[in-house]
Each structure stands twice: as structure tokens, then as C-alpha cells.
N, C-alpha and C positions, 0 to 999 in steps of 0.2 A: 841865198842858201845854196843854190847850184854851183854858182860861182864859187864859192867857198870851198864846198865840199869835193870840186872837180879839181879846183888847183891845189889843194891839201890834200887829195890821192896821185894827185898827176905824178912825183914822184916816187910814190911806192907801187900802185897799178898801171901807169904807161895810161895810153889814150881812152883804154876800155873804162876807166872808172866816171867817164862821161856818163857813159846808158845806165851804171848806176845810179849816179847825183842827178840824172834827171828823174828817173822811177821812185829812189827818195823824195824829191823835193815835190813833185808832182802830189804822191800820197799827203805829206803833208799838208800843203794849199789846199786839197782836197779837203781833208778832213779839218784845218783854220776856215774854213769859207762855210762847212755844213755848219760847224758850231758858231760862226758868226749867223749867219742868216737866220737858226735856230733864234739866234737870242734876241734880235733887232725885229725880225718878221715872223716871228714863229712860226719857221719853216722844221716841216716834220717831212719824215721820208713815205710814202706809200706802199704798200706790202708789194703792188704790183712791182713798183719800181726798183725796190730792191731783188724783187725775183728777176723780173729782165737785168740785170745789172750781175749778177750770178750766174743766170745761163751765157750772158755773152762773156765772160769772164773765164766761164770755163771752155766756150767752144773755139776763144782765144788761144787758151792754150794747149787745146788739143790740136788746133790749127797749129801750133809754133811746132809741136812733138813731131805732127805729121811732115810739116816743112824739112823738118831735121834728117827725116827718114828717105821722105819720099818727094820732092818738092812737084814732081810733075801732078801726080794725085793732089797737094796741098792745094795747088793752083785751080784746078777741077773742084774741088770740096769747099773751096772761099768762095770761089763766085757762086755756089749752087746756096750755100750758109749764106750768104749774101742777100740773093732775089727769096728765099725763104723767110730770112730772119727782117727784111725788108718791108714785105708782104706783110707780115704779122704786125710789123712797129707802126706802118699805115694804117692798118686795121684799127687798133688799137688807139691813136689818135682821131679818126672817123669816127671813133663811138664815144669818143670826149666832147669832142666839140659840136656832134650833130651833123647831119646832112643840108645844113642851110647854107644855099649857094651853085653856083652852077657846077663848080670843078669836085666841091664833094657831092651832090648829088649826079655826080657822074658815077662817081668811083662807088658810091652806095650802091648804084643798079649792076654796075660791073659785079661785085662781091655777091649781091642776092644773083645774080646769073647764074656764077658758079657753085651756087649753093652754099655760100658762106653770109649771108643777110647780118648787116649789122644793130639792126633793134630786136630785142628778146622778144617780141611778138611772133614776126616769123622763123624764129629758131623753136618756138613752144611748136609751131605745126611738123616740125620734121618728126 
């Protein structure tokens, strides 16, 4: 489908219609692969998932806006989005899967250190 779509614009748009037929082709696999998986594995999406997938979505493209404007600040605000949005995605798999083991119950005393404790026990005491 990229293929197709890349040398079927290649002479009306010039090289750019690449980063189109790939952002095309891309969505659609995307969205062939949830409705396959749906119907083989009944795979459904999670509210959480699709909220993470919405904030990064948009802080993508307020990073691309910022790029365009300002790229030295873009550069400063990704890596800062980065160790933030980072931080959070670790979090959030540490409270999936549990603290069993040495490298997550590492990172669980790390997180209650800082006063972000991953079992709803000690977040009821704050």
C-alpha cells in the first residue's frame, strides 16, 4: 500500500508524498491489525490506553507546532515530555504487573521514596 501510494504520487507531489503514504499506510495497518486481533483474540482497547495514546498524540503535536516555531525550546520540552511522560509509562506498568522481583521492587521503594507509592494502600494514608 505505501509502495503504491508513493509511486502513484511520486509524479504529481515530488518526494514529499512519501511522509504521506507512510502516515496513510501506517493508520491503516493500524487500524487492519485492531480489527483483526479484535476478532481472532478478542482484543478490546482499555480506557487507560486509549487515554495515553490521546495525550501522547497531542503532546506530539504540540511538540511538532513548537519545532516549527522554536526548535531550541522544542528540544528542551521533548526531553523534559520525555523523562515525565517516561516516568509515568513506568509507573503505570509497575502497578500492572506487581512488585515481584528484584528490579521492580527496586523501582516500587524508589516511587514510595518520593512519595508516589504504587499500591492504593499507601496512597489511602496520604
Amino acid at each position: 500500500l505505501f509502495l503504491a501510494m508513493a509511486w502513484g504520487g511520486l509524479s504529481f507531489f515530488g518526494i514529499e508524498v512519501t511522509g504521506a503514504a507512510f502516515l496513510i499506510s501506517y493508520i491503516l495497518y493500524f487500524t487492519m491489525l485492531t480489527i483483526l486481533a479484535g476478532r481472532v483474540h478478542g482484543f478490546r482497547w482499555e480506557k487507560l490506553s486509549i487515554q495515553l495514546t490521546a495525550l501522547h498524540s497531542a503532546l506530539a503535536c504540540l511538540l511538532l507546532a513548537l519545532a516549527t516555531m522554536a526548535p531550541s525550546t522544542a528540544t528542551i520540552a521533548s526531553a523534559v515530555l520525555a523523562l515525565i511522560t517516561g516516568n509515568m509509562g513506568l509507573r503505570i506498568v509497575l502497578r500492572k504487573i506487581g512488585p515481584a522481583g528484584r528490579f521492580q521492587s527496586h523501582l516500587t521503594r524508589i516511587y514510595s521514596a518520593v512519595g508516589w507509592p504504587l499500591n492504593k494502600r499507601n496512597e489511602n494514608r496520604k
